[in-house]
LOBA-911598 format. One record per residue (C-alpha): residue in three letters; x, y, z. Coordinates in steps of 0.001 Angstrom, whole numbers, plus 500000, padded with zeros to 6 digits. Layout:
BEGIN
NODE,ALA,X,Y,Z
...
This chain:
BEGIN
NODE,UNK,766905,493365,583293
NODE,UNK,767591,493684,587146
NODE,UNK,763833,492899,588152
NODE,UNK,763773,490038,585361
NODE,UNK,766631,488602,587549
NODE,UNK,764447,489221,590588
NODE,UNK,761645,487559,589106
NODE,UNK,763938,484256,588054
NODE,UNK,765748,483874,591191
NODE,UNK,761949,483859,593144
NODE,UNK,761164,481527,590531
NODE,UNK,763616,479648,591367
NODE,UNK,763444,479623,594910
NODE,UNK,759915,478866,594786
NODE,UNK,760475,475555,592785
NODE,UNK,763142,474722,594720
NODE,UNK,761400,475161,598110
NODE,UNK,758258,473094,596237
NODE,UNK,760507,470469,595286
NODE,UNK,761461,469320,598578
NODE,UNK,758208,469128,599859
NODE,UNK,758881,465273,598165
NODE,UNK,761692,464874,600933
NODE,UNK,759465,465217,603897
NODE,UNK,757601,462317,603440
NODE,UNK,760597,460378,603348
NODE,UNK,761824,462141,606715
NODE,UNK,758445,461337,607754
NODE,UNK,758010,458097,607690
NODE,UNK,762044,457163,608719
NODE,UNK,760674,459124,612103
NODE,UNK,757231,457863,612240
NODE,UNK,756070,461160,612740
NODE,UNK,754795,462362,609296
NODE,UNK,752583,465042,610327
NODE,UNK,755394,466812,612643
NODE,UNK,757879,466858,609623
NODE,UNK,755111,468084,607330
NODE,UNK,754627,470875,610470
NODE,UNK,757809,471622,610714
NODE,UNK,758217,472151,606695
NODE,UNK,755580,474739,606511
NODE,UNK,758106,477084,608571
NODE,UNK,760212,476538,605532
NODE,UNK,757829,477087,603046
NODE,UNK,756932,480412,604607
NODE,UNK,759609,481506,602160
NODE,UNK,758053,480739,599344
NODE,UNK,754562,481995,599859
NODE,UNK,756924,485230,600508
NODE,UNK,758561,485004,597452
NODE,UNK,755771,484067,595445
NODE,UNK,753852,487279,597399
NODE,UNK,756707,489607,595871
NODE,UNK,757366,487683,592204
NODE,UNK,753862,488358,591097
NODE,UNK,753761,492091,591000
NODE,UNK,757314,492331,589638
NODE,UNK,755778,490067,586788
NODE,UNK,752733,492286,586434
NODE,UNK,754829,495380,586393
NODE,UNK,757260,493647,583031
NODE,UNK,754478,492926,581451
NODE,UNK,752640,496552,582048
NODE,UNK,756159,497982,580600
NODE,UNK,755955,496174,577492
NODE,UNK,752517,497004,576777
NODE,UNK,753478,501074,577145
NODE,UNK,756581,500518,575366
NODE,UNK,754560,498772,572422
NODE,UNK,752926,502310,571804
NODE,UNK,750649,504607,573878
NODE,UNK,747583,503121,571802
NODE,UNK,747663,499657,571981
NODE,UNK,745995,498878,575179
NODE,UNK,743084,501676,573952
NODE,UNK,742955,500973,570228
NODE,UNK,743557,497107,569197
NODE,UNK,740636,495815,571732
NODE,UNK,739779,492384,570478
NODE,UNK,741367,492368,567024
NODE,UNK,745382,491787,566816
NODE,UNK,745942,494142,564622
NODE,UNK,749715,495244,566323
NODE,UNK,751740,497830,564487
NODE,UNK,755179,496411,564554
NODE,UNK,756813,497978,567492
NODE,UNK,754107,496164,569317
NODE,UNK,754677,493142,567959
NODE,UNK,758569,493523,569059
NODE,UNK,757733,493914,572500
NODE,UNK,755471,490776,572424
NODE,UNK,757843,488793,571221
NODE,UNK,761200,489861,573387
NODE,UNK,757942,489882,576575
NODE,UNK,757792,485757,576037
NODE,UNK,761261,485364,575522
NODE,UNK,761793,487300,578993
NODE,UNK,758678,484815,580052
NODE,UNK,760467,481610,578541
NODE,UNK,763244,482538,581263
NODE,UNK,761083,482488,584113
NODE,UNK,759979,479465,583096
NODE,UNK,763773,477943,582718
NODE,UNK,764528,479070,586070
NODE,UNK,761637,477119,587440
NODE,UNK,763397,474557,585623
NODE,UNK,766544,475146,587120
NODE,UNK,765292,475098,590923
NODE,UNK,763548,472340,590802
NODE,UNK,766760,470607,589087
NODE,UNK,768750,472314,592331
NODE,UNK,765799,470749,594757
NODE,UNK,765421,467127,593549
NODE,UNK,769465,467177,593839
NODE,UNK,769021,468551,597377
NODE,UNK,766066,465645,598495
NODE,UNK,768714,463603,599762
NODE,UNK,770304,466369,602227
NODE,UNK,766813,467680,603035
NODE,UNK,765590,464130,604102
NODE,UNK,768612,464448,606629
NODE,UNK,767681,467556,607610
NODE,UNK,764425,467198,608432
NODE,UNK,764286,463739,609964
NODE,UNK,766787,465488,612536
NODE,UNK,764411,468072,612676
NODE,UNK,762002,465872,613812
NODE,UNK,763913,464046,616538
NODE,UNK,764881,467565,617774
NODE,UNK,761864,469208,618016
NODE,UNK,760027,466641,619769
NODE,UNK,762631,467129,622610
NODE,UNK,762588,470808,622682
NODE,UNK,758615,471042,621759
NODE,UNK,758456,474087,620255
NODE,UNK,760031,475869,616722
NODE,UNK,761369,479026,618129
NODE,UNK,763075,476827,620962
NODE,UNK,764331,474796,618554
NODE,UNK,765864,477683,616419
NODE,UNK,767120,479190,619656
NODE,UNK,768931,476458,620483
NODE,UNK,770415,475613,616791
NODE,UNK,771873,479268,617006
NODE,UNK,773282,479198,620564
NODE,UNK,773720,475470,621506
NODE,UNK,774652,473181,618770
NODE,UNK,776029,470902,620581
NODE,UNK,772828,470293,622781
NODE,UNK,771189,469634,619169
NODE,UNK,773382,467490,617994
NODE,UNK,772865,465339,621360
NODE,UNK,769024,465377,621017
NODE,UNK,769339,463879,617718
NODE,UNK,771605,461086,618240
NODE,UNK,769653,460183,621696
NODE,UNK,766261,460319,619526
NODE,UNK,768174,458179,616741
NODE,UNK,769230,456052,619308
NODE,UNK,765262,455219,621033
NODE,UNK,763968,455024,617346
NODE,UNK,762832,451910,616251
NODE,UNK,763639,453167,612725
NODE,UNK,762231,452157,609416
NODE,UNK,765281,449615,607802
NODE,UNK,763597,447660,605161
NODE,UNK,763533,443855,606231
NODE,UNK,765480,441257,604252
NODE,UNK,763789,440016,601329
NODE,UNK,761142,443239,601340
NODE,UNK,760336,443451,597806
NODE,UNK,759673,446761,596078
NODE,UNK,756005,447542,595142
NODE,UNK,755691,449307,591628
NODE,UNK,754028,452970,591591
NODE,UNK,751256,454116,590346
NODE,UNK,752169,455373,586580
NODE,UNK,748649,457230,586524
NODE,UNK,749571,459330,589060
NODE,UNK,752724,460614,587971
NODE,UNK,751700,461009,584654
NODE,UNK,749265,463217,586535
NODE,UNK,752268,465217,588387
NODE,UNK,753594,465986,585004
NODE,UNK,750538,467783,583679
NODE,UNK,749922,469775,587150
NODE,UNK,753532,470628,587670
NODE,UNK,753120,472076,584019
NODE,UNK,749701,473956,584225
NODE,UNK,750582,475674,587813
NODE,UNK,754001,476478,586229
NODE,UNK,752433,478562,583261
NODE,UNK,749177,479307,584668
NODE,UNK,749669,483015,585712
NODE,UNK,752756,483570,583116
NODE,UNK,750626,482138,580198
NODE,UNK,747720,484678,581679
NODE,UNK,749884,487773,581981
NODE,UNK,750954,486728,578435
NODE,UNK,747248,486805,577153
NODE,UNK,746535,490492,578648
NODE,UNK,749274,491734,576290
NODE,UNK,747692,490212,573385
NODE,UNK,744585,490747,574709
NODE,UNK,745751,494594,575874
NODE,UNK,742179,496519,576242
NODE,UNK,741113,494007,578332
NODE,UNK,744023,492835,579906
NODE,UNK,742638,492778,583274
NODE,UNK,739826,490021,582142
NODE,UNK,742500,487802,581037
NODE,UNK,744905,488016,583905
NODE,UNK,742089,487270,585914
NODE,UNK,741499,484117,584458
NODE,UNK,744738,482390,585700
NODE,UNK,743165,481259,589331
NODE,UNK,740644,479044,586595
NODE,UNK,743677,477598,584714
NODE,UNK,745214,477100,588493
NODE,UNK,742106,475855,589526
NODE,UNK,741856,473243,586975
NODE,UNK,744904,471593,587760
NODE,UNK,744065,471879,591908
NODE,UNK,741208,469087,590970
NODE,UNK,743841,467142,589314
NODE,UNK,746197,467267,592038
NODE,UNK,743957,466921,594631
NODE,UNK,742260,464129,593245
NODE,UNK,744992,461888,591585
NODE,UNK,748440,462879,593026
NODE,UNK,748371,463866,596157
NODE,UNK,746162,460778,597646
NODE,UNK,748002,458333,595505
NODE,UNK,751122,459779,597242
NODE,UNK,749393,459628,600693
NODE,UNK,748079,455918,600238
NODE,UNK,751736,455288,599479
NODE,UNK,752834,456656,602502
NODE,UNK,750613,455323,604940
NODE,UNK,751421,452234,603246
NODE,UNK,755048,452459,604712
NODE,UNK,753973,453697,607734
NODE,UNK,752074,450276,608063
NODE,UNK,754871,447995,607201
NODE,UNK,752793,447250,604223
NODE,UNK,755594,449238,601475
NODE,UNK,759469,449058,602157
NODE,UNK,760903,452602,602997
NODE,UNK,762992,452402,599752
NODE,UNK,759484,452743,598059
NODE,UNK,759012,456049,599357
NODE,UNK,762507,457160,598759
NODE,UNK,761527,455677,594741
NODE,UNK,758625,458133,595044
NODE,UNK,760357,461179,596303
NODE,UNK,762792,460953,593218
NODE,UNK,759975,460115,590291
NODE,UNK,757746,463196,592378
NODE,UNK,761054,465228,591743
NODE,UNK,761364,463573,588062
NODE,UNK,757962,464085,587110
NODE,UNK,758124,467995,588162
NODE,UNK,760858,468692,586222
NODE,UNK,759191,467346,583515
NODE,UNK,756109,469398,584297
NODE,UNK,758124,472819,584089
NODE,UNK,759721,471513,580233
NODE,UNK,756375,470836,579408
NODE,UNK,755128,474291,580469
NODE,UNK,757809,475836,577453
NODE,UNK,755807,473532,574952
NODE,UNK,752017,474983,576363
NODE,UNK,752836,478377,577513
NODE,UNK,751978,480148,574298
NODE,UNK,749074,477772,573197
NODE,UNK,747540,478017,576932
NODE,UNK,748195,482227,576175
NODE,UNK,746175,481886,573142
NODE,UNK,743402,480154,574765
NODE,UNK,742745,481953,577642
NODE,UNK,743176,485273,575258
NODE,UNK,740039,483617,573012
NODE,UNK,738499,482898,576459
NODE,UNK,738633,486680,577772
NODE,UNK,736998,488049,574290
NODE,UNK,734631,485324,574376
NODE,UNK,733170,486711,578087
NODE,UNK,733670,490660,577334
């Protein structure tokens, strides 16, 4: 139970952290200075590459004890048929109600994020105007930590010599693409049960477990293409959009909270597919050994 906790709060953290990626483009264009506040988020999302480093073997290692707990013979004797005596059969189901809340605390942090945007795009567009007086991160943490004060005066002189980006009377709104967050919804959900759906299929699939678990970077992979070709330069285009005065700001505050919509959505869908996409990359893994 303790390293199923472990293994939620990562989760969570991890969605969270993802989640206000949506924040820095607002921060980005308010500042002008897109590509510094997408710079200076990557120190930030440090954590969750760590996190996401140390959640995967604690996963591996929950789903290795259920297998041995389902009997000594099951990942020797079933091989490619499901034949599970019922102790086995036990453990597979209480192993995808333990994956079911993984999945809920992805739900939850990315709740906790898109609540956070707000604050974040705050945070970061003072980031911005801080760190292009002090010119360098470790600076800039050195003097959060030991002169506040001199921070606080950076940002409201950089506030101050900002042109800013207040909408114009009479800006309208431009609508947003519906195609490409219909497309956020699907990728949200595949990368959210891609490797749980995977471990899933190497306990059903426990002779060959390995084969299967390998198969979640091709799951992954498949929604990468769809992110890489519909959501992320529909999000761009919007973007640069604003930057150009062609889009009011409000637009990409509109598209920070559907982003943050949309991804919720994406981790309730991955309850509804989690077993099916289990099932399917199971068939897949007998189908190539």
């Amino acid at each position: 139970m303790d390293r199923l906790l472990a293994v939620a709060i990562l989760t969570a953290l991890i969605h969270l952290i993802n989640t206000l990626i949506y924040s820095v483009r607002v921060s980005g264009v308010r500042t002008g200075r897109p590509a510094t506040a997408i710079s200076l988020f990557n120190v930030i999302f440090l954590v969750s590459s760590t996190a996401n480093m140390i959640q995967g073997p604690l996963l591996a290692t929950i789903v290795e004890g259920a297998i041995h707990r389902g009997g000594t013979g099951a990942a020797g004797d079933m091989g490619r048929e499901m034949n599970f005596p019922p102790q086995y059969l036990d453990q597979l189901e209480l192993l995808a109600g333990e994956i079911r809340l993984v999945i809920l605390a992805a739900t939850l942090g990315t709740f906790l994020g898109a609540l956070l945007i707000p604050a974040s795009v705050e945070f970061f567009a003072r980031a911005v105007t801080v760190f292009d007086r002090v010119g360098s991160v470790p600076g800039m943490i050195f003097m959060a930590l030991y002169s506040p004060r001199r921070v606080a005066r950076y940002d409201r002189e950089g506030r101050a010599g900002s042109p800013g980006r207040n909408d114009p009377a009479g800006f309208p709104e431009q609508g947003l693409p519906l195609m490409f967050l219909a497309a956020n919804v699907a990728v949200t959900g595949i990368f959210t049960t891609g490797v749980l759906s995977a471990l899933y299929a190497g306990a059903l699939y426990p002779g060959y477990r390995a084969s299967a678990t390998m198969l979640a970077p091709v799951v992954n992979g498949a929604a990468q293409v769809l992110f890489a070709t519909v959501v992320d330069p529909a999000a761009a285009r919007i973007t640069d959009q604003a930057l150009q005065g062609r889009r009011a700001e409000s637009d990409i505050r509109r598209m920070a909270c559907y982003l943050a919509a949309t991804r919720l959505a994406g981790t309730l869908l991955a309850q509804v597919i989690f077993l099916p996409a289990a099932h399917l990359i199971r068939w897949v893994a007998v189908y190539i050994t």
